[in-house]
N, C-alpha and C positions, 0 to 999 in steps of 0.2 A: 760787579757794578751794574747796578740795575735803575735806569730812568725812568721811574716807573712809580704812581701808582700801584707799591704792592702791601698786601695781596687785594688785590680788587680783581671781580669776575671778569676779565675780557681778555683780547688775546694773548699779547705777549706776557702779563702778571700769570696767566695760566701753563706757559713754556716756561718762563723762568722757576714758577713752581718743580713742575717736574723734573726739569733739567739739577735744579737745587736737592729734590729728595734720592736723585738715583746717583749723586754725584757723593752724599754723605753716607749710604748706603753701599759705596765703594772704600768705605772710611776717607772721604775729605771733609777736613775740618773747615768749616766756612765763615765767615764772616759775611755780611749780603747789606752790601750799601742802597740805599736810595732813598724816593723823597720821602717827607710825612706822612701825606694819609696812604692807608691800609691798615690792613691787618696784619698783626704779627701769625707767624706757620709756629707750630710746634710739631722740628724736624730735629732729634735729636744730632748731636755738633756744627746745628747751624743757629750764630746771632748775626740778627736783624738789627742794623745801624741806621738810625734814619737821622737826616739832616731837619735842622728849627725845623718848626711849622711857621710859612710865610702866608696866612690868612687872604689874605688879597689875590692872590695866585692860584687858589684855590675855586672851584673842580679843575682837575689838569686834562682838558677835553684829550680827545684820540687824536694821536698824529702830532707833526711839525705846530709849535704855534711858539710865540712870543713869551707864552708863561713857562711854556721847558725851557725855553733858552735860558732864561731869567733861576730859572730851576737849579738846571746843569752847570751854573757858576758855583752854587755852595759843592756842588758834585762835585766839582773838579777842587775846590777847597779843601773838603773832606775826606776827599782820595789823595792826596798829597799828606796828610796830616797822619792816616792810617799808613801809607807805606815809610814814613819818615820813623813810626812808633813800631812799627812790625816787618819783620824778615821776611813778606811775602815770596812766596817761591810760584806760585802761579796768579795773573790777574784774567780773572774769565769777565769781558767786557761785551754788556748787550747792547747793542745796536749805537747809537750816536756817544757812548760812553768810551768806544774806541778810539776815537779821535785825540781823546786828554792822553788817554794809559799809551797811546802810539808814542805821542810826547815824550812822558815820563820814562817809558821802559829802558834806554840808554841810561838814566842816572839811575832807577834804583835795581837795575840786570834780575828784573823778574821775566818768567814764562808768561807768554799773551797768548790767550783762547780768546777770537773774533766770533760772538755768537749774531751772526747775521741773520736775521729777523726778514731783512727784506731790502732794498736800495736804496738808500737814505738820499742822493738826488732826482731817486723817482718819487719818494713820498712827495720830494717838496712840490711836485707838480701835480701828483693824483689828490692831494688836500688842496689845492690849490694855495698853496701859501707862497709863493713865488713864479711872476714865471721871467725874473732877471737869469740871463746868459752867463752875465757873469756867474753873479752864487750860484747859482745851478753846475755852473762849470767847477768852482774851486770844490764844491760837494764830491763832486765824480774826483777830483786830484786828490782829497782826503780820502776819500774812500780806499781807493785804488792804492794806495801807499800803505793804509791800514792794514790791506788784504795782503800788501806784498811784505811787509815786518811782523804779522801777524805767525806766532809758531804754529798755531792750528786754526783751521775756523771751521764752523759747522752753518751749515746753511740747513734748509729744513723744507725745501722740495728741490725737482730737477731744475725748473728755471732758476733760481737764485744759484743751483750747484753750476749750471752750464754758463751761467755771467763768469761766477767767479773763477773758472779756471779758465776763459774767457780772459781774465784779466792778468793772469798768470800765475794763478793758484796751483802750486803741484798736486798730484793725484796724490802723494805721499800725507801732505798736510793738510786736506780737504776731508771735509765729515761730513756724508750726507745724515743728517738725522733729526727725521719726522718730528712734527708734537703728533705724536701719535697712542700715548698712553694717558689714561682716564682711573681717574679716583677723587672720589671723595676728599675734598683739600682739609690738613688737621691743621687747622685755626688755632692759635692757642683761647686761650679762654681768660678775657680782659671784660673790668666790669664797664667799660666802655668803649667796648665793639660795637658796630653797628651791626645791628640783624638784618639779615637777608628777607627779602620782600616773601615770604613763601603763603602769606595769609589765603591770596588768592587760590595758586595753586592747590593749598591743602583743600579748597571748595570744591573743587574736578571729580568728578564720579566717572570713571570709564565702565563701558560696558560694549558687548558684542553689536549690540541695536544701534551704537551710537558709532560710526566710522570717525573715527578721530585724525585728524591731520593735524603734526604740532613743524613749529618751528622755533627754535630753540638759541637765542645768542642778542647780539647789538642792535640796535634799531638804527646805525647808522645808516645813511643811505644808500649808500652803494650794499648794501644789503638787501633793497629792493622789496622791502616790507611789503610798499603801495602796490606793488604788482600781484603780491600773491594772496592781497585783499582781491583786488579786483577780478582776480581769475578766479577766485574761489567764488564770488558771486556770479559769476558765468557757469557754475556746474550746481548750484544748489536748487535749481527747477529739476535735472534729471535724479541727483542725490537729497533729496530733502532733509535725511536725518545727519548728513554730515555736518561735521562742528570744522570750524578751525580756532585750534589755541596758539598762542603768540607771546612765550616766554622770554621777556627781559625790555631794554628799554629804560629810559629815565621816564622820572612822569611827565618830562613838558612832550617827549617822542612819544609815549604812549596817549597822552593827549589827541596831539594830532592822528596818531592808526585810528582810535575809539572815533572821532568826528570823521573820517573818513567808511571804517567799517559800518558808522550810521546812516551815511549817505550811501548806501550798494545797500541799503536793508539789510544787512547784517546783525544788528543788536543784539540778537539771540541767539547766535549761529557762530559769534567770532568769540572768542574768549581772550581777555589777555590779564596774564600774573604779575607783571612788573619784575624787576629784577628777583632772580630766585636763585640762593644757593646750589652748590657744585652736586652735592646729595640731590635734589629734591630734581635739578636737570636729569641728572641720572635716570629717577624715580619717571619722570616726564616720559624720558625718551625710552622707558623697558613699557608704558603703557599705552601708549598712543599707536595706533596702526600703520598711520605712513608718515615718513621723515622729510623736511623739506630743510634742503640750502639754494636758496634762490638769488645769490649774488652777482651783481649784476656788471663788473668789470673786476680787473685784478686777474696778478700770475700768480701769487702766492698760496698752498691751497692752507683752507681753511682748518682751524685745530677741529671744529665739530665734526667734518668728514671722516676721522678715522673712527669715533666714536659712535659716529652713522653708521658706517661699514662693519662694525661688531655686534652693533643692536641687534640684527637677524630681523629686521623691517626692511621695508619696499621703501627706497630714496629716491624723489624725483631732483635733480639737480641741473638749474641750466649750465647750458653747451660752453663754456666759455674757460680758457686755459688755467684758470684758476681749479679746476672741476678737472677737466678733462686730463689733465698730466696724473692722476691718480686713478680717474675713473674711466670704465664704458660701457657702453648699453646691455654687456653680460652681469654688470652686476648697481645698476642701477636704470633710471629711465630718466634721461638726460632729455631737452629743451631748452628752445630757444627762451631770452630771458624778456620776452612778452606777454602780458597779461594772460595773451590767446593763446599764445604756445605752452602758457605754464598751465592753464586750466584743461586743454587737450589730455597733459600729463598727468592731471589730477582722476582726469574721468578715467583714462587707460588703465590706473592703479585699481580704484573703485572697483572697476568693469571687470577685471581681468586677474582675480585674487591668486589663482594657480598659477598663472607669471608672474605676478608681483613675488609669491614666496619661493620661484623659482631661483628670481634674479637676486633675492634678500640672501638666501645662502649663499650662491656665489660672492655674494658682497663679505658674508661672514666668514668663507675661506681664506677668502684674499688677504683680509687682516689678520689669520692665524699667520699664513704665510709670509707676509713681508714687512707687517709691523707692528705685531703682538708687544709684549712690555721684556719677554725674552732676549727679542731683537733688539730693540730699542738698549736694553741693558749691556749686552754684548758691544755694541758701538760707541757706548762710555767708555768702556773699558779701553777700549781702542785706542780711543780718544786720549786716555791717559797715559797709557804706556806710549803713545807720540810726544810727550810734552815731560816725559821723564817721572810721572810722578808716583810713589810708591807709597803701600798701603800705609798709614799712619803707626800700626800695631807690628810692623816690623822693624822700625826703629825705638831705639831708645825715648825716655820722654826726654822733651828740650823747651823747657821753659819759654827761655830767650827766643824761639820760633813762632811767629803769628801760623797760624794758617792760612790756609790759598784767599 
């Protein structure tokens, strides 16, 4: 059960991805519910069931809003309709999708996998979409009950791990595991896919003479785009040929960076691609010289940072627990998340290339080490034998069986 715009580039359709291909890749046969728009994956033993398309409801912004509510009603239709027709043996439920399958699990005596994304009564208050005591309260009592009926859940850093056993999650049925793995997403091939924005990107000429700084993800705000315009024009009198590129964004957000990168004189100096393919990010981040995540609140760390940490590039990242529970200043160059602190961080890079690719290796150890796709894989596994479930190919076939 997936709430979710998928597959669409941003963060959680990028975790449910992954989480979907290393899960069938264990042989589990899936079935993958959610809304309309996306794109279909072509992951072999997994179909893509999507609920009508409701036009009106349509773009389904990031975070809490009124049109997932509205959404998560046919969800919760369509998940009743699917386990009434199929002998589910496991329901792996992302993030506010637990709440129904919590419901449900008593009558149809399936296995519940909680894939906890993040605090579902803290989103309602970091989006600002509430800030009632009550709902906010009844949030934490679903939540909390989720975690406590739930046969496993997987959270995907230490803060969300330390909540949830916090709340009384056993060490036994808790998973810490990363989005930590990166590839190329296989889209299936529909003659009414939308393409990826990559026209722009394909225009970038990288070269040695040109110091490239990218940053690469959402333009939402706590993203902190405007900041690392504005730092960036604070170092371009002592770096003249430095560029900054600024991959992704809707066009009304890339609107407003391009008006503002105008005002700091920037024009010719800022580059931005609009939203760009999983490939062509990739492509981005093996050619650009220094890597920035400049986000500017939040615990959760971001899916780019492991991806950052394997590039074998110099990452300035500000200081803030979303960063710091992963990272520190041996393998990145961490800053406060101010204009002036992010631009100090920009010149040190610049200035200091034999640090920079000091600290860039260390960054590329740490991810052989603790969250390669090895690891990452191993902790499925895990995951699975907690929850009872055996490979597909050692039992008989059985018709009459849906899969997970």
């Amino acid at each position: 059960m997936a709430p979710h715009p998928f597959f669409t580039p941003r963060g959680t359709p990028f975790s449910v991805y992954y989480r979907t291909l290393v899960l069938a890749g264990e042989g589990v046969r899936i079935d993958l519910l959610t809304y309309h728009p996306g794109q279909d994956v072509d992951i072999p033993g997994v179909r893509v069931l999507r609920i009508p398309r409701i036009a009106f409801l349509e773009p389904v912004p990031v975070g809490p809003s009124i049109k997932k509510l509205l959404l998560d009603i046919f969800v919760l239709l369509w998940t009743i309709g699917l386990l009434i027709r199929h002998r589910y043996r496991l329901v792996h439920a992302h993030e506010e999708a637990v709440f129904w399958c919590r419901a449900l699990k008593p009558l149809f005596r399936f296995r519940l996998i909680y894939d906890m994304h993040s605090s579902l009564p803290q989103q309602l208050e970091n989006f600002g979409f509430t800030t009632s005591k009550l709902l906010i309260g009844m949030f934490r009592f679903l939540e909390d009950s989720c975690l406590k009926a739930a046969d496993a859940v997987i959270t995907i850093c230490p803060d969300l791990r330390d909540y949830a056993l916090q709340q009384g999650v056993t060490e036994k049925k808790h998973f810490l595991i990363e989005n930590s793995i990166f590839e190329d997403v296989r889209l299936a091939a529909t003659p009414d896919a939308p393409a990826a924005v990559d026209s722009e990107a394909e225009d970038i000429v990288f070269s040695a003479e040109i110091p490239t700084l990218l940053y690469a993800g959402t333009f939402e705000k706590y993203q902190g785009i405007d900041r690392v315009i504005k730092a960036f024009a604070g170092i371009t009198g002592a770096h003249p040929d430095a560029r900054l590129v600024l991959a992704g964004g809707t066009p009304e957000q890339v609107a407003a960076m391009k008006t503002l990168a105008a005002e700091e004189g920037l024009s010719n100096q800022c580059l931005f691609t609009g939203r760009v393919s999983k490939k062509t990010a990739l492509w981005l981040n093996k050619e650009a010289d220094v890597l920035l995540s400049p986000r500017i609140d939040g615990t959760n760390t971001p899916l780019k940072i492991y991806e950052q940490l394997a590039s074998g590039k110099p990452l300035i990242a500000t200081r803030i627990w979303s960063h710091t529970q992963v990272l520190d200043e041996a393998c990145c160059f961490l800053v406060e998340s101010s204009p002036e602190s992010i631009a100090r961080g920009m010149s040190e890079v610049l200035s200091n290339p034999d640090e920079a690719k000091r600290r860039a290796g260390n960054a590329r150890k740490l991810y052989s080490r603790a969250y390669a796709r090895p690891i990452y894989e191993a902790k499925i596994r895990a995951l699975l034998a907690e929850v009872g479930f055996k490979r597909a190919a050692a039992a008989p076939s059985c018709p009459e069986q849906g899969p997970v």
